[in-house]
N, C-alpha and C positions, 0 to 999 in steps of 0.2 A: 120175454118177461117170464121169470117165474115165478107165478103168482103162491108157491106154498108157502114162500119166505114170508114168515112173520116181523114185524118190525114195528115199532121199538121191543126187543127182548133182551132180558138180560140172563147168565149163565152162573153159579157160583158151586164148588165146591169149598168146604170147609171156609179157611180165611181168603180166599180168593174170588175174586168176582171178573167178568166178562161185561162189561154195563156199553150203554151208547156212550160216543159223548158226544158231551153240548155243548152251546154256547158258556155255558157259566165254569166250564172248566179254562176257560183260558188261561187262566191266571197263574195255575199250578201248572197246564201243559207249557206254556212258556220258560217256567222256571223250569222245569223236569228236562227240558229240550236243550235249555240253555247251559242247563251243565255239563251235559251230557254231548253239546255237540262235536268235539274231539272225537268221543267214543262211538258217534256215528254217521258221522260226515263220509266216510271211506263207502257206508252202506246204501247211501241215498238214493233215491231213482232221482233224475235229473231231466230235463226238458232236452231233446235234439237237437231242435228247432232255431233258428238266430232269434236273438231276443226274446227268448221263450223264458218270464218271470214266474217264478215259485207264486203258489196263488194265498193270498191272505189268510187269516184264522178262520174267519169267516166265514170265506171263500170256500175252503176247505171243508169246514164242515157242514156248507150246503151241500158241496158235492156228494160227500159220503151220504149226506141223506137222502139225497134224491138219488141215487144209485141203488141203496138200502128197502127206497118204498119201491122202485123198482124191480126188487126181487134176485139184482145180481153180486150184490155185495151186504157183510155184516161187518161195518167198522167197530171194532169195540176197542175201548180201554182195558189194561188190566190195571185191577187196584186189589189191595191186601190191608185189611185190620191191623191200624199197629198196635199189638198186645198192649202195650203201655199207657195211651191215649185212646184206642176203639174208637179212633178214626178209619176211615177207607182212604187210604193214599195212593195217590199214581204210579204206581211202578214201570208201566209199559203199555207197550198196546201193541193189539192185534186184530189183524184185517184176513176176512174170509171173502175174496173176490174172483170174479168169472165164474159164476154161477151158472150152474148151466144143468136144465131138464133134461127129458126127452130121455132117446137109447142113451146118451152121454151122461147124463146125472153126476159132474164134477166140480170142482171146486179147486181154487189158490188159494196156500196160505202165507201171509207174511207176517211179521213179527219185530218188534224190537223191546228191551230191556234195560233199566237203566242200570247204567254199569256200579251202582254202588249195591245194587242188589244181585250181581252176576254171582253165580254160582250155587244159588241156591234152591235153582230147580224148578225157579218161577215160567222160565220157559217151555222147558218140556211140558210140566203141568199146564199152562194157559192152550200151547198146542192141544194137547189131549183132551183138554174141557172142550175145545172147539170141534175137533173133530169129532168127539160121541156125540154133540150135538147135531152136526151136518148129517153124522151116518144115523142115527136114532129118531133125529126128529125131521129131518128133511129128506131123508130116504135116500141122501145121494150114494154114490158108491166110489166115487175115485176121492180122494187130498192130494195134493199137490203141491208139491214144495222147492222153490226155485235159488240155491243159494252160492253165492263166488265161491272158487277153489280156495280160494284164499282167505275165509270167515272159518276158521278153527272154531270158535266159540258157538258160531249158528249150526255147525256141523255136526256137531257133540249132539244137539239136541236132536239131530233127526237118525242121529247115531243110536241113543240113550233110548229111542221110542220103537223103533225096529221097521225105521221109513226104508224101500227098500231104492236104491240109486241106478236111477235111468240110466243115466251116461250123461257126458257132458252137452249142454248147446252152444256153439260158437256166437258169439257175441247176442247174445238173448236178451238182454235188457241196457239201458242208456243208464249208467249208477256215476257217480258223483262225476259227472261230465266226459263222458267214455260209453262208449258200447264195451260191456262186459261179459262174456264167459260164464255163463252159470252150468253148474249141478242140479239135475233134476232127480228129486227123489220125491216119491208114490208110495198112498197106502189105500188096499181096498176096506172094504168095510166086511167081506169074509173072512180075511188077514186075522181080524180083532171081535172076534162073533161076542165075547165077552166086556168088551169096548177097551179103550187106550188107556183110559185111567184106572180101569183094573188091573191091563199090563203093565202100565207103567209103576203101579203103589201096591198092587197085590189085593186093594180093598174091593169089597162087593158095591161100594156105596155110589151110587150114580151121580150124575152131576144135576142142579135143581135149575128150572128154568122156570124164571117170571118174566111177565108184562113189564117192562120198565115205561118211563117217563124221559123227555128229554130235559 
């Protein structure tokens, strides 16, 4: 267990935020997911197992939270102000997992984006927010980012941020019903002594972190 991890916290630079999610998002992750599922059904982790069922919403998100209070994982949404409305809407989400203290002090990160928003930088930026967090507030030192040869679009982002590529691992994760092939790309936290989102935007201005609520 790593007990530094705070939880529930949330993360926000400018229009963008990093929040838990809850139960009361069902509604809109369902829609968000459902349009989107073409554009990310190729990406999915997927069960090995015979008869190994996808687990509920519910389900779902007890798990992230009892993982979460257990100090190995940070499931967050990404959501963005829409200028128009100043609503916070679902754009994506991102999961900081395998938390790990001790000499190792590392982290996984994964991510998804809904494809009417691709291109506009919401990924790199939500990586970036996540990472000055892990490395600033959590002290870790390694990110970790695991992504198919064949994810052009996820590639870009770890391209855009200056992640640097492992080499490949032979069949490394079980993704939409297959053992897949990943890319591993690493960032230390010496790499960015000024953090990600200054590399990535140029600005001095840090990412702000609250107490959230679920």
């Amino acid at each position: 267990m790593n007990t530094e991890v705070v939880w529930p916290v949330s993360v926000q630079w400018a229009q963008l935020t990093l929040r838990p999610l809850s139960m009361r998002d069902r509604a809109e992750w369902d829609s968000v997911r459902y349009r989107n599922r073409e554009w990310l059904e190729p990406w999915e982790a997927s069960n090995p197992l015979p008869g190994g069922e996808p687990p509920t919403y519910r389900q779902f998100v007890k798990l992230m939270r009892d993982q979460a209070k257990q100090g190995t994982s940070l499931p967050w949404l990404i959501t963005e102000v829409n200028p128009e409305t100043g609503r916070d809407e679902l754009v994506g989400q991102l999961s900081v997992s395998s938390i790990t203290g001790g000499s190792f002090r590392s982290a996984t990160l994964g991510y998804w984006v809904d494809a009417a928003q691709a291109g506009r930088g919401i990924a790199p930026m939500a990586v970036a927010m996540a990472t000055d967090y892990c490395f600033q507030h959590l002290n870790l030192h390694r990110m970790e980012i695991n992504i198919r040869p064949e994810n052009v679009k996820s590639l870009r982002v770890v391209q855009k941020l200056g992640f640097r590529d492992e080499g490949l691992r032979k069949d490394f994760l079980h993704i939409s019903g297959h053992w897949r092939d990943h890319r591993s790309f690493a960032l230390t936290s010496p790499e960015v002594p000024r953090g990600l989102v200054h590399r990535f935007t140029g600005s001095d201005e840090l990412v702000t972190v609250h107490r959230a609520r679920f």
